[in-house]
SEFIZA-3560 file (N, C-alpha, C; in Angstrom, 3 decimals):
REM SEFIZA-3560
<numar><xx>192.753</xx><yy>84.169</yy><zz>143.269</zz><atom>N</atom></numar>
<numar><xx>192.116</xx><yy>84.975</yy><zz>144.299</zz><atom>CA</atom></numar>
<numar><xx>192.649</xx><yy>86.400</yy><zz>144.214</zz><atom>C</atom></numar>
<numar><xx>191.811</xx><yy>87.621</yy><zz>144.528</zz><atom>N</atom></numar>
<numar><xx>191.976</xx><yy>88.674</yy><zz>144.595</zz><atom>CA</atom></numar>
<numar><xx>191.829</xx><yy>89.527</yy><zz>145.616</zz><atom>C</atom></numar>
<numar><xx>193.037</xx><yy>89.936</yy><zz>146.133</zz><atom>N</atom></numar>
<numar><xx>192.904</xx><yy>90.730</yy><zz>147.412</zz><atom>CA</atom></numar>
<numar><xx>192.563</xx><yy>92.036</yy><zz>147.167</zz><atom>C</atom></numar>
<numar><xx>191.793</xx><yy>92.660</yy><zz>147.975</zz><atom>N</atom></numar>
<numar><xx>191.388</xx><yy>94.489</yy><zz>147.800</zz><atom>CA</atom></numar>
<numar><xx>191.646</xx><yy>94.874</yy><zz>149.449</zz><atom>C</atom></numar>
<numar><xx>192.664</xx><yy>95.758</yy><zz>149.463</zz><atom>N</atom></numar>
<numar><xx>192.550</xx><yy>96.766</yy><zz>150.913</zz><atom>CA</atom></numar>
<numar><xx>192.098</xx><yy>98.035</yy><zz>150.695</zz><atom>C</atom></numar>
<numar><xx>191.187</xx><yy>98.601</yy><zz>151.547</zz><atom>N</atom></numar>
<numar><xx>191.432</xx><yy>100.072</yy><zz>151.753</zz><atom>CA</atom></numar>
<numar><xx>191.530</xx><yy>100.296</yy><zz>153.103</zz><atom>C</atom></numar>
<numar><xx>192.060</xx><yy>101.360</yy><zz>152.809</zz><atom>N</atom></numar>
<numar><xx>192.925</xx><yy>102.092</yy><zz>154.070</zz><atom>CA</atom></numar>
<numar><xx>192.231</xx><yy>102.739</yy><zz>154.905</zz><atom>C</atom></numar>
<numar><xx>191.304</xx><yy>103.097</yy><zz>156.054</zz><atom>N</atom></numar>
<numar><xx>190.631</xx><yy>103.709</yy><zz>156.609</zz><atom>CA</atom></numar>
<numar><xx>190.644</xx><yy>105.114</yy><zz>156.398</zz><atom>C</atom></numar>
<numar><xx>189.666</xx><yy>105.467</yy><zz>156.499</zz><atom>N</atom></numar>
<numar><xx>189.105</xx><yy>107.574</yy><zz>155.821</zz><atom>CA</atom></numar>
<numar><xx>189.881</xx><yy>107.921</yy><zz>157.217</zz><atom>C</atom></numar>
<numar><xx>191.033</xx><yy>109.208</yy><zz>156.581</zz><atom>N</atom></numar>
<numar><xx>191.273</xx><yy>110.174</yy><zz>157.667</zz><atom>CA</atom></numar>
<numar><xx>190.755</xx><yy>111.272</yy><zz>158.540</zz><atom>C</atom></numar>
<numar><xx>190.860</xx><yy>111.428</yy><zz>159.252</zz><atom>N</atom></numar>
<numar><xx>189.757</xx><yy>112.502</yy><zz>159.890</zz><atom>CA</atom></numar>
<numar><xx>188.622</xx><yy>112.228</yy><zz>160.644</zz><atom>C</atom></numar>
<numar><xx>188.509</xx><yy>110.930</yy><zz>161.098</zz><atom>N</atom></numar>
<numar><xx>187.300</xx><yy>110.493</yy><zz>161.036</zz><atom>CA</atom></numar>
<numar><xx>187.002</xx><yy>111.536</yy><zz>162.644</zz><atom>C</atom></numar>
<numar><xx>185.745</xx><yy>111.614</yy><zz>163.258</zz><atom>N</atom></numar>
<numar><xx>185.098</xx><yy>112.732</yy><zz>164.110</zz><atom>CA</atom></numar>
<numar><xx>185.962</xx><yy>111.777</yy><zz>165.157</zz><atom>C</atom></numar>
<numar><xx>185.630</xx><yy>110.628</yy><zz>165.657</zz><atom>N</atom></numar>
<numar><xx>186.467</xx><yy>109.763</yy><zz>166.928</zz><atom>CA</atom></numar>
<numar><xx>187.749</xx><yy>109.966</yy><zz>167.191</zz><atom>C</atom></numar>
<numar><xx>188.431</xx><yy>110.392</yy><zz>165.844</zz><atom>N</atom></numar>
<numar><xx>189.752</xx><yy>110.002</yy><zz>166.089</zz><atom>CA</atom></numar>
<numar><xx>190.809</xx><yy>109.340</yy><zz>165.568</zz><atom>C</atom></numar>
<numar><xx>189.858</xx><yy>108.163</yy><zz>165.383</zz><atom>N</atom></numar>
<numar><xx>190.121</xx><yy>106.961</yy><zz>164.900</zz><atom>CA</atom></numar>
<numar><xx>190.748</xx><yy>107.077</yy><zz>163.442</zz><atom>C</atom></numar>
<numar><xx>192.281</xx><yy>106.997</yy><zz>163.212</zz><atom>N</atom></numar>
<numar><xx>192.465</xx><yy>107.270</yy><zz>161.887</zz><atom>CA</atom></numar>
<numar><xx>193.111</xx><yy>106.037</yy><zz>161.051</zz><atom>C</atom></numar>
<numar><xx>193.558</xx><yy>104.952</yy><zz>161.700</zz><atom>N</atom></numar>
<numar><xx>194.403</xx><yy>104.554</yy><zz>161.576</zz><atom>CA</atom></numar>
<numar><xx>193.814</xx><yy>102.673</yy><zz>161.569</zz><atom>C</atom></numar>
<numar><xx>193.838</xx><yy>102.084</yy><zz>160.370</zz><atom>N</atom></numar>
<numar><xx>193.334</xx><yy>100.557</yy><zz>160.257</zz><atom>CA</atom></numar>
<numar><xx>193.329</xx><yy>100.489</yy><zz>158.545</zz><atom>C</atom></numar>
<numar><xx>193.008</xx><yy>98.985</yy><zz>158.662</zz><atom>N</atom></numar>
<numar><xx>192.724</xx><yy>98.777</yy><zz>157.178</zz><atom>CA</atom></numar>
<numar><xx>191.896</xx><yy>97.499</yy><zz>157.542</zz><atom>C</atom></numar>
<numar><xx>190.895</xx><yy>97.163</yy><zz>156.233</zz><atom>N</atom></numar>
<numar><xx>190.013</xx><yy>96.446</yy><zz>155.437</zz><atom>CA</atom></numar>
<numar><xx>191.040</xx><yy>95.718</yy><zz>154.409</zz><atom>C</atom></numar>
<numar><xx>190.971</xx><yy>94.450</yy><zz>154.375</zz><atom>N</atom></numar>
<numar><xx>191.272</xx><yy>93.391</yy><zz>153.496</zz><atom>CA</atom></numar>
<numar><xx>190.030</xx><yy>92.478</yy><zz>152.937</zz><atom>C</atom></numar>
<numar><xx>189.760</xx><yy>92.468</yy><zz>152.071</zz><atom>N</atom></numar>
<numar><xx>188.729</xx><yy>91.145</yy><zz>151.507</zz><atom>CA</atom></numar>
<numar><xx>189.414</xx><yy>90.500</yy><zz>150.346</zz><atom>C</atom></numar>
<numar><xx>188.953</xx><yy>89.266</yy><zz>150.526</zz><atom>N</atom></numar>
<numar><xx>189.777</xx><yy>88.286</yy><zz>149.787</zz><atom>CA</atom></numar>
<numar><xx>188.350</xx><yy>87.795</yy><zz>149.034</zz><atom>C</atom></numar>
<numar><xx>188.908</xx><yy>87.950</yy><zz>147.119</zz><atom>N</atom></numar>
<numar><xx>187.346</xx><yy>87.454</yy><zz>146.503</zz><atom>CA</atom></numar>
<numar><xx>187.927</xx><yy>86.242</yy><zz>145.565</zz><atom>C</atom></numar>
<numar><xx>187.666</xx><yy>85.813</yy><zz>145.408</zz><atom>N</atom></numar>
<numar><xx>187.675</xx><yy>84.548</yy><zz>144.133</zz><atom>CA</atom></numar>
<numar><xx>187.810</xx><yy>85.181</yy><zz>143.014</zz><atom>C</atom></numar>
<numar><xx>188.958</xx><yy>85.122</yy><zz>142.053</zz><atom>N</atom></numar>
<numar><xx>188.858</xx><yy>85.279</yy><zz>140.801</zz><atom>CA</atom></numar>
<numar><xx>187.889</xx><yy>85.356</yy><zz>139.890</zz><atom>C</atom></numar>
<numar><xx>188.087</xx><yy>86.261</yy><zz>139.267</zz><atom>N</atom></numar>
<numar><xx>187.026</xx><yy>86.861</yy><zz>137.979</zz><atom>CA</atom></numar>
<numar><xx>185.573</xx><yy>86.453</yy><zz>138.899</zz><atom>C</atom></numar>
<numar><xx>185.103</xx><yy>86.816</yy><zz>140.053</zz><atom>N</atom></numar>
<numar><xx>183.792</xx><yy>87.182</yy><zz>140.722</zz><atom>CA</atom></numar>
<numar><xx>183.917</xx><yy>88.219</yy><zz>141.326</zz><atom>C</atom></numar>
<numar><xx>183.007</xx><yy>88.316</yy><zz>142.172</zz><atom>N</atom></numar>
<numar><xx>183.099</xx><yy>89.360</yy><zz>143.800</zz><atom>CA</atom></numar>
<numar><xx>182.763</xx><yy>88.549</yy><zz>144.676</zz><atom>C</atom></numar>
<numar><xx>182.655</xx><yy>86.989</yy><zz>144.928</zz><atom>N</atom></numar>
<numar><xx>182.422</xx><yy>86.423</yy><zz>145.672</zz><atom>CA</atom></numar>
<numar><xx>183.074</xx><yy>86.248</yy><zz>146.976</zz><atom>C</atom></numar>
<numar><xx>183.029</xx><yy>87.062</yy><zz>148.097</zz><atom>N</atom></numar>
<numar><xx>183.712</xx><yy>87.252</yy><zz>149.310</zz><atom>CA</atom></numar>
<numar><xx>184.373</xx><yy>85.707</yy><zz>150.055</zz><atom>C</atom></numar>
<numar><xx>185.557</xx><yy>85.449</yy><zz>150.254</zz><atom>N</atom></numar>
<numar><xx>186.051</xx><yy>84.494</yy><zz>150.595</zz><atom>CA</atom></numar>
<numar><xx>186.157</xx><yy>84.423</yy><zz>151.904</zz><atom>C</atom></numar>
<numar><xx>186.634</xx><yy>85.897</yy><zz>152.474</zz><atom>N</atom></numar>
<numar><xx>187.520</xx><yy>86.285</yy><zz>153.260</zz><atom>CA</atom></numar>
<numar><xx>187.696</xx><yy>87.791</yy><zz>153.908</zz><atom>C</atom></numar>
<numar><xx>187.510</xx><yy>88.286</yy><zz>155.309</zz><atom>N</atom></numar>
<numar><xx>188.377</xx><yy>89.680</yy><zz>154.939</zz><atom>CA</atom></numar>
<numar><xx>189.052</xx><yy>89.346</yy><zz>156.623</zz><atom>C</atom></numar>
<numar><xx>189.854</xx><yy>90.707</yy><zz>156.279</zz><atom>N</atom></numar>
<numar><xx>190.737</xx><yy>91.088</yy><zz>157.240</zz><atom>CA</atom></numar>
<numar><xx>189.868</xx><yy>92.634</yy><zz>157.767</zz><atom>C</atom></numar>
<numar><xx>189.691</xx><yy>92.925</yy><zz>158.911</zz><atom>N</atom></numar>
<numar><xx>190.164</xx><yy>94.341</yy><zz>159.581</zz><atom>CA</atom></numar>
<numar><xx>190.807</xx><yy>94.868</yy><zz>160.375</zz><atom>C</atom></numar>
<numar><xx>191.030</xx><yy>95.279</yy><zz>160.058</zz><atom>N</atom></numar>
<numar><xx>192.343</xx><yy>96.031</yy><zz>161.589</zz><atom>CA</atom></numar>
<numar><xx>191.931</xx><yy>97.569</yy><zz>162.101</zz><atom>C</atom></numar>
<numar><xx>191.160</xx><yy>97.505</yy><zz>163.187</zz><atom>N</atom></numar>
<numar><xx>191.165</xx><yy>98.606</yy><zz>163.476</zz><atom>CA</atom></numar>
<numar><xx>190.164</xx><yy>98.940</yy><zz>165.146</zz><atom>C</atom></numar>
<numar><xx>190.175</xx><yy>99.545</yy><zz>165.649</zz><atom>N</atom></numar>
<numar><xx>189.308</xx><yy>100.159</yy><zz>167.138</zz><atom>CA</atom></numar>
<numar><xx>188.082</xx><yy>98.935</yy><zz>166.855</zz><atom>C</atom></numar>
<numar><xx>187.006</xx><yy>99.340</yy><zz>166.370</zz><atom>N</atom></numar>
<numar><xx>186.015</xx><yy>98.980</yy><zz>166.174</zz><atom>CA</atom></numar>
<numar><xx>186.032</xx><yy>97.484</yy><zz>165.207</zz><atom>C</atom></numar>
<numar><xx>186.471</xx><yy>97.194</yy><zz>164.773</zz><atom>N</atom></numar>
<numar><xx>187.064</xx><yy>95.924</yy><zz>163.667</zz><atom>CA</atom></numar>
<numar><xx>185.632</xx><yy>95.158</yy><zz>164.223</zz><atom>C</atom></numar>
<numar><xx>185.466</xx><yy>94.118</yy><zz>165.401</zz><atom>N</atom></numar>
<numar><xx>184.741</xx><yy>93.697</yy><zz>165.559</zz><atom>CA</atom></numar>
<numar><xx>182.934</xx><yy>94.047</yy><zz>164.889</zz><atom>C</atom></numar>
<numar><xx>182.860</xx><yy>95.014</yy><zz>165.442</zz><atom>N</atom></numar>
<numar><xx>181.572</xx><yy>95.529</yy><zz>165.115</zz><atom>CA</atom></numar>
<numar><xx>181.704</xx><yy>95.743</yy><zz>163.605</zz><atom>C</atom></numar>
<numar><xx>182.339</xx><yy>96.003</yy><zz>163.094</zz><atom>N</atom></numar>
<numar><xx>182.447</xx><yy>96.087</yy><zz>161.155</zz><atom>CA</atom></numar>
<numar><xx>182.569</xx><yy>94.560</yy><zz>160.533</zz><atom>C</atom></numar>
<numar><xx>182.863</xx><yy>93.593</yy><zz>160.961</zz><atom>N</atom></numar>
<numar><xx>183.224</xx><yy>92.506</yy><zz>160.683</zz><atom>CA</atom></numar>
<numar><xx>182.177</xx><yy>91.791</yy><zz>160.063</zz><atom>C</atom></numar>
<numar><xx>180.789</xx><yy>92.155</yy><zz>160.978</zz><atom>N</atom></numar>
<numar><xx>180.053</xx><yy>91.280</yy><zz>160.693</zz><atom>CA</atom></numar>
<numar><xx>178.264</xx><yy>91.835</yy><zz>159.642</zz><atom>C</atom></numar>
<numar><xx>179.256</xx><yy>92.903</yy><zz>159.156</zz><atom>N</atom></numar>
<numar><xx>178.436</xx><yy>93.124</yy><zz>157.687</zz><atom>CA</atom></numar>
<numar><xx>179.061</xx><yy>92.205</yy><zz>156.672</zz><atom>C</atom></numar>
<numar><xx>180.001</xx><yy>92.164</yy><zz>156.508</zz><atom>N</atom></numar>
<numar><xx>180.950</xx><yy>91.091</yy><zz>155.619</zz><atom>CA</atom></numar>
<numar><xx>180.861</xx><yy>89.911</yy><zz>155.862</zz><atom>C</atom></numar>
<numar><xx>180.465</xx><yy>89.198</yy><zz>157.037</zz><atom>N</atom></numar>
<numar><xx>180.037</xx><yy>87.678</yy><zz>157.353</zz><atom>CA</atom></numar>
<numar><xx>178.424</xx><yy>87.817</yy><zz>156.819</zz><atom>C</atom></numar>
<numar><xx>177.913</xx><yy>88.933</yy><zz>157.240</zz><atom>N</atom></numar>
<numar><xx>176.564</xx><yy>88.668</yy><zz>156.766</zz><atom>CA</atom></numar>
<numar><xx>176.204</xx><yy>88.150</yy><zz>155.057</zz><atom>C</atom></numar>
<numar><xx>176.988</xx><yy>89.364</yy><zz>154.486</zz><atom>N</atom></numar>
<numar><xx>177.042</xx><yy>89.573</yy><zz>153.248</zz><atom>CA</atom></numar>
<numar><xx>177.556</xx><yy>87.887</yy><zz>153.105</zz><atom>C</atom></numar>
<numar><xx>178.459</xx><yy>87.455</yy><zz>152.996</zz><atom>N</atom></numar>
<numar><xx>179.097</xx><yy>86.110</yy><zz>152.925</zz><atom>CA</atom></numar>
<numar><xx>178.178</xx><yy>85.389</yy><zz>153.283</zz><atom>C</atom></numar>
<numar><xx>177.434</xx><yy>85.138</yy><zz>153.642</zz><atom>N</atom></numar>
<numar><xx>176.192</xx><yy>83.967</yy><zz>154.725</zz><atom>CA</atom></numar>
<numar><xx>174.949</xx><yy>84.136</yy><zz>153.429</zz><atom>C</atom></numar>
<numar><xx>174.779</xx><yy>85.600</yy><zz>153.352</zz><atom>N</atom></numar>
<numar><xx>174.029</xx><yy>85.298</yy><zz>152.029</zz><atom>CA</atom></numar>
<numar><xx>173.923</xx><yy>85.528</yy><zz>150.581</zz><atom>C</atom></numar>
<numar><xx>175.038</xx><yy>85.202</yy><zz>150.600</zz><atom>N</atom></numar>
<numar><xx>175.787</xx><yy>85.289</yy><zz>149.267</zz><atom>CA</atom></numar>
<numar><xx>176.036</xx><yy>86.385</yy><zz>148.136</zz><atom>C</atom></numar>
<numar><xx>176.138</xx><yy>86.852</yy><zz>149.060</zz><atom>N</atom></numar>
<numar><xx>175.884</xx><yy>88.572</yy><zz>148.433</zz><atom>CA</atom></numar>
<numar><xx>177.577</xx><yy>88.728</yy><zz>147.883</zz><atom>C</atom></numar>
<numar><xx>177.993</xx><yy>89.758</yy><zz>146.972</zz><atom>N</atom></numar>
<numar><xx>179.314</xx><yy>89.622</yy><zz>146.811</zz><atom>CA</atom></numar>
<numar><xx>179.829</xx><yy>90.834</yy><zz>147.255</zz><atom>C</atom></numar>
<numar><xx>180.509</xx><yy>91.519</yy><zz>146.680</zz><atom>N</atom></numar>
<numar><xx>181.551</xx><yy>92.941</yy><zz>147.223</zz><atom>CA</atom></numar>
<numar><xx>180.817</xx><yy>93.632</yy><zz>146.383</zz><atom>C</atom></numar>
<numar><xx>180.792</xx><yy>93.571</yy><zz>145.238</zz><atom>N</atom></numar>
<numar><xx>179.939</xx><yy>94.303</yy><zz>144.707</zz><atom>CA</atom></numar>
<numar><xx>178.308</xx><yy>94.990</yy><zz>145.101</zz><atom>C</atom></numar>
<numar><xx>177.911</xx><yy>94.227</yy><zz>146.021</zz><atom>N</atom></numar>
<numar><xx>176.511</xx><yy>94.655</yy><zz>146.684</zz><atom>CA</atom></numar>
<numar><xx>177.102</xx><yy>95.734</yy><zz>147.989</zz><atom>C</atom></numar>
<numar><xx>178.393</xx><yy>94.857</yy><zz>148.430</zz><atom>N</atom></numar>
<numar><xx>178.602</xx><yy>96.291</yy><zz>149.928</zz><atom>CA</atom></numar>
<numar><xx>178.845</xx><yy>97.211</yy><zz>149.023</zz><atom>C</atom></numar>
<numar><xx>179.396</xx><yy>97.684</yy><zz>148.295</zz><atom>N</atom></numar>
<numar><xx>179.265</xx><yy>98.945</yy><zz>147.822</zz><atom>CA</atom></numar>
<numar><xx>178.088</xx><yy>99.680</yy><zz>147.750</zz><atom>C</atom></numar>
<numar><xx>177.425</xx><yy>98.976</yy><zz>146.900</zz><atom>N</atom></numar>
<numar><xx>175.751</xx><yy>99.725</yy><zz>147.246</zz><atom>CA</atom></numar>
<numar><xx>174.971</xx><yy>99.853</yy><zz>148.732</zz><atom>C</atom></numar>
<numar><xx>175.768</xx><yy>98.804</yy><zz>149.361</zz><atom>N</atom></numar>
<numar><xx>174.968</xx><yy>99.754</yy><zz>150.485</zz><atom>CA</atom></numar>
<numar><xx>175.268</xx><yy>100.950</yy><zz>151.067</zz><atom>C</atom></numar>
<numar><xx>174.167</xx><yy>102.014</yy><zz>151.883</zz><atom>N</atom></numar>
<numar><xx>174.816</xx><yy>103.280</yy><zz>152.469</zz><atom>CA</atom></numar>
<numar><xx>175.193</xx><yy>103.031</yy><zz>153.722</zz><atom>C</atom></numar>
<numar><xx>176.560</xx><yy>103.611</yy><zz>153.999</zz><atom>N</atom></numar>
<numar><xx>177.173</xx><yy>103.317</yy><zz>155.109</zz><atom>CA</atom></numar>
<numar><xx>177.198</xx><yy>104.841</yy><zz>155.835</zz><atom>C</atom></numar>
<numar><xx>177.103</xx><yy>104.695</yy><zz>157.164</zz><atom>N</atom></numar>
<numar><xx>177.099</xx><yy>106.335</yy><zz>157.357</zz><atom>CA</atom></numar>
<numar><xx>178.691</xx><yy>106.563</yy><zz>157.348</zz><atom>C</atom></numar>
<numar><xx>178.781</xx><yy>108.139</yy><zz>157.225</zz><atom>N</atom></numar>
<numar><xx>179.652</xx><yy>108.740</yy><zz>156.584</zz><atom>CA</atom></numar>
<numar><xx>179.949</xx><yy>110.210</yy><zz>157.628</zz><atom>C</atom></numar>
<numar><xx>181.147</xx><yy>110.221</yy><zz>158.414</zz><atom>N</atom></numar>
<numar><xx>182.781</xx><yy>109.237</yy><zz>158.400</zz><atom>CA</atom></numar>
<numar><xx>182.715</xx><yy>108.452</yy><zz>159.651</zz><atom>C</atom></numar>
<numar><xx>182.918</xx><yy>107.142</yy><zz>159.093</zz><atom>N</atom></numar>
<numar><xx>182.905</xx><yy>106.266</yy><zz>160.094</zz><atom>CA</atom></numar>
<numar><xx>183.580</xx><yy>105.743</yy><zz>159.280</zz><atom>C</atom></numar>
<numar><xx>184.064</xx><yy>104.529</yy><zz>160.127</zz><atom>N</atom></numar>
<numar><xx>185.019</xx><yy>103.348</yy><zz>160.166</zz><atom>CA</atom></numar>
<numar><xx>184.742</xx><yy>102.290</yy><zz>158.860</zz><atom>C</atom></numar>
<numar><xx>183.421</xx><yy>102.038</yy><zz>159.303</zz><atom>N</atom></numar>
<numar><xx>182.426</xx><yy>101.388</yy><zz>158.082</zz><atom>CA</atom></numar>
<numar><xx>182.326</xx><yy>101.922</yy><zz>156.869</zz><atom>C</atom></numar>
<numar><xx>182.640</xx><yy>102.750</yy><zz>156.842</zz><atom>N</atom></numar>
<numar><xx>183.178</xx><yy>103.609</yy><zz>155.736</zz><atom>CA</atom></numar>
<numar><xx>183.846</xx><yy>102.835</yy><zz>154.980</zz><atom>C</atom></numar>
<numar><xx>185.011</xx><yy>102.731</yy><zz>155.455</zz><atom>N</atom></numar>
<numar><xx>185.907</xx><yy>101.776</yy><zz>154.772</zz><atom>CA</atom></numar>
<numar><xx>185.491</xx><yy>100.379</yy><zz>153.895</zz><atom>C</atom></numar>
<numar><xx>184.478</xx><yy>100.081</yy><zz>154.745</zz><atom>N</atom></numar>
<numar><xx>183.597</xx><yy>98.485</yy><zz>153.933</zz><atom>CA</atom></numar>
<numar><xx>183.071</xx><yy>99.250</yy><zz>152.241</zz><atom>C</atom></numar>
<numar><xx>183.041</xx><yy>100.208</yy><zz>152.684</zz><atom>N</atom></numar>
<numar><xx>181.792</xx><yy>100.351</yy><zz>150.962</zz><atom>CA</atom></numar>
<numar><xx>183.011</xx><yy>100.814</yy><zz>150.025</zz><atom>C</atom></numar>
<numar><xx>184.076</xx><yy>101.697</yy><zz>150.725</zz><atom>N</atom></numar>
<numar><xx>185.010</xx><yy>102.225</yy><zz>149.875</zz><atom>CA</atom></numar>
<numar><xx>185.923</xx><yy>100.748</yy><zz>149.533</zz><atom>C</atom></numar>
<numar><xx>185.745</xx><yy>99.659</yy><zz>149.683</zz><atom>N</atom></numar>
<numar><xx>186.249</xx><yy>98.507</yy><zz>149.650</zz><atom>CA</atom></numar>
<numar><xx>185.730</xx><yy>98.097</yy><zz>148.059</zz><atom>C</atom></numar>
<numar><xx>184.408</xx><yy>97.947</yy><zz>148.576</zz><atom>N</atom></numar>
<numar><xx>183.297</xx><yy>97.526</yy><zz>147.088</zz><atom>CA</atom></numar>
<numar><xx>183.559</xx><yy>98.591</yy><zz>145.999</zz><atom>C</atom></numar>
<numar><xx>183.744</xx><yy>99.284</yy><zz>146.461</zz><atom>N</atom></numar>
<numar><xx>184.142</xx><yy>100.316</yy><zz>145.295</zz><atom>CA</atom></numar>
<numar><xx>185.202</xx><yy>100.247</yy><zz>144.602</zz><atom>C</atom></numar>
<numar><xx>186.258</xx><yy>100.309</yy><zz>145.409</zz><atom>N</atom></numar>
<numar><xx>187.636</xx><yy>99.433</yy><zz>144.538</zz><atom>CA</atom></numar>
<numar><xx>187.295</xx><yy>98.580</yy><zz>143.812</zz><atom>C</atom></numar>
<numar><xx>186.753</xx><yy>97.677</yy><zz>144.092</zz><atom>N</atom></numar>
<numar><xx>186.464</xx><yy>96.075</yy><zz>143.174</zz><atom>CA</atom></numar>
<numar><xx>185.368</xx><yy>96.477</yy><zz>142.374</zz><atom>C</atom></numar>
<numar><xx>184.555</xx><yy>97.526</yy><zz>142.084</zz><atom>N</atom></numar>
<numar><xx>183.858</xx><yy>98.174</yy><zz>141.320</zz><atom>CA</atom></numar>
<numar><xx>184.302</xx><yy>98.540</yy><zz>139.828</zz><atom>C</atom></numar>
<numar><xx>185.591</xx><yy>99.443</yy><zz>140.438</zz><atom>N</atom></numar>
<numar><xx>186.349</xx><yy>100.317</yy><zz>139.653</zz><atom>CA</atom></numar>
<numar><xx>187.705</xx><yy>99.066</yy><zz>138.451</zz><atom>C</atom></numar>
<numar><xx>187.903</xx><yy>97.980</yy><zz>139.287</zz><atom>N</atom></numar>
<numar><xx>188.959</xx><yy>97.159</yy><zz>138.324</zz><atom>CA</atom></numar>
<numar><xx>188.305</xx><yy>96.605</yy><zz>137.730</zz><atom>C</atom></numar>
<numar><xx>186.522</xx><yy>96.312</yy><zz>137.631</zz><atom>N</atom></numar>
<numar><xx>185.889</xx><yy>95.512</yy><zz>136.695</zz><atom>CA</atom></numar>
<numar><xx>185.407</xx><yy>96.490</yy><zz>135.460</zz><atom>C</atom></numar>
<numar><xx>185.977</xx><yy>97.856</yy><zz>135.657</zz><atom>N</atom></numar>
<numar><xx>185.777</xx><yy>98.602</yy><zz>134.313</zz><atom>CA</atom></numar>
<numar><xx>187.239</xx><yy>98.555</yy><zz>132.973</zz><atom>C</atom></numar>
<numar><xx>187.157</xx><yy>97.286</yy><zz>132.361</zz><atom>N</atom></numar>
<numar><xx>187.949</xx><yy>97.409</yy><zz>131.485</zz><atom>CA</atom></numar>
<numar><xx>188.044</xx><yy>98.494</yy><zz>130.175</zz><atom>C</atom></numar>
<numar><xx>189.147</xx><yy>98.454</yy><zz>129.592</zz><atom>N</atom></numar>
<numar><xx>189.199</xx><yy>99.193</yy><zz>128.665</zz><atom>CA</atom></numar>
<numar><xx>188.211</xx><yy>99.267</yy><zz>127.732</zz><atom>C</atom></numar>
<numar><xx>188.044</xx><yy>98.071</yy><zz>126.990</zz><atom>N</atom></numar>
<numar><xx>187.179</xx><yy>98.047</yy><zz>126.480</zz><atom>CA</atom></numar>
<numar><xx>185.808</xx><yy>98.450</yy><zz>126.406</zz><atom>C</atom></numar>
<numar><xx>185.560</xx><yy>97.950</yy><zz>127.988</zz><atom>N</atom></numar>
<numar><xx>183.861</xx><yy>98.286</yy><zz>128.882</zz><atom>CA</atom></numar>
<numar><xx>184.101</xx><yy>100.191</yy><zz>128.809</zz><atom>C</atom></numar>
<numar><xx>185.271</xx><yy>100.636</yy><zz>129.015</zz><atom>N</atom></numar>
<numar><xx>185.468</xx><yy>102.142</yy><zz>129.604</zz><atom>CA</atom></numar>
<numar><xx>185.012</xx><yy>102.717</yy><zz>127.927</zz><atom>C</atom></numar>
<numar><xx>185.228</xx><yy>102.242</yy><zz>126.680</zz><atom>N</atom></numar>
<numar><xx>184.974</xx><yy>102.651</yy><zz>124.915</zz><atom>CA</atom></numar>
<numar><xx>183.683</xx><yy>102.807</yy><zz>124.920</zz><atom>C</atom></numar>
<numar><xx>183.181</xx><yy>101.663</yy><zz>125.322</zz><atom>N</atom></numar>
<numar><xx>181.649</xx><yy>101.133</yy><zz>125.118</zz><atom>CA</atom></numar>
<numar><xx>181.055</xx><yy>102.084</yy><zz>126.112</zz><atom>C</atom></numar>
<numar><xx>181.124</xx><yy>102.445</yy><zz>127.144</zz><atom>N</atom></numar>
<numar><xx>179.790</xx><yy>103.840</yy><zz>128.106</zz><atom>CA</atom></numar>
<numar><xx>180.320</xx><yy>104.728</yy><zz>127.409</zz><atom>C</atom></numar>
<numar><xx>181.784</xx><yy>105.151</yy><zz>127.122</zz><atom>N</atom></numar>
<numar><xx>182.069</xx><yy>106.412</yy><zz>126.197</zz><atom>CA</atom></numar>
<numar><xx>181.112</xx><yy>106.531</yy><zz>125.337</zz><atom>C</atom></numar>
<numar><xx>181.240</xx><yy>105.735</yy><zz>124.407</zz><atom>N</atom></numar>
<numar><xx>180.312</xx><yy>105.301</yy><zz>122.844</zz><atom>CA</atom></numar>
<numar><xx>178.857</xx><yy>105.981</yy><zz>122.979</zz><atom>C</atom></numar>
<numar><xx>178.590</xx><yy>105.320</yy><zz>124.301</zz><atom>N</atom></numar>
<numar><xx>177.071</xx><yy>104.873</yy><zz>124.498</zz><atom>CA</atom></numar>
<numar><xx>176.576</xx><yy>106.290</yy><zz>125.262</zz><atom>C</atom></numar>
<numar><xx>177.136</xx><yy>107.222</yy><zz>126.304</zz><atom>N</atom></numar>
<numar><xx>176.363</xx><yy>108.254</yy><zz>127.033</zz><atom>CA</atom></numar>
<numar><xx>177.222</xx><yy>109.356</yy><zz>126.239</zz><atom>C</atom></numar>
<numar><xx>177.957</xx><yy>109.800</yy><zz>125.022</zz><atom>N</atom></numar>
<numar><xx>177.947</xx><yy>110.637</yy><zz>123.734</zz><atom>CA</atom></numar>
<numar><xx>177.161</xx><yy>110.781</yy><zz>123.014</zz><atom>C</atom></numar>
//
């Protein structure tokens, strides 16, 4: 299993600076197991990630969605994005080199 946190965006217009996002995925997938939030609003963010989980959507899809921007929810897509960014191996990183040169 693979844990991903991000840390909530600073600055946000509320105030609100201070929480974190945990999702817990299953090895070598994005298949959402699990998350954690900690923060003001936590509740109301929670349940894009149950949704996503209910229909089997993985971490990789919250990333693509648009989240408005700076908000709390914020944090959900900058989540998918992490787990975006560790599925670019070295190898994979040669091969788009190769390929958009």
């Amino acid at each position: 299993m693979n844990l991903l946190e991000q840390a909530l965006a600073k600055g946000l217009p509320d105030g609100e600076t201070e929480g974190f996002v945990k999702i817990l995925i299953k090895a070598g997938t994005d298949k959402i197991l699990g998350a954690t939030i900690v923060a003001r609003h936590a509740g109301e963010m929670i349940s894009e990630v149950s949704t996503a989980m209910a229909a089997g959507l993985g971490l990789g899809a919250l990333a693509a969605v648009i989240h408005p921007y700076p908000t709390q929810a914020e944090a959900i897509r900058q989540t998918g994005d992490l787990y975006n960014r560790t599925r670019l191996t070295p190898s994979l990183k040669r091969w788009f080199t190769r390929y958009l040169t």
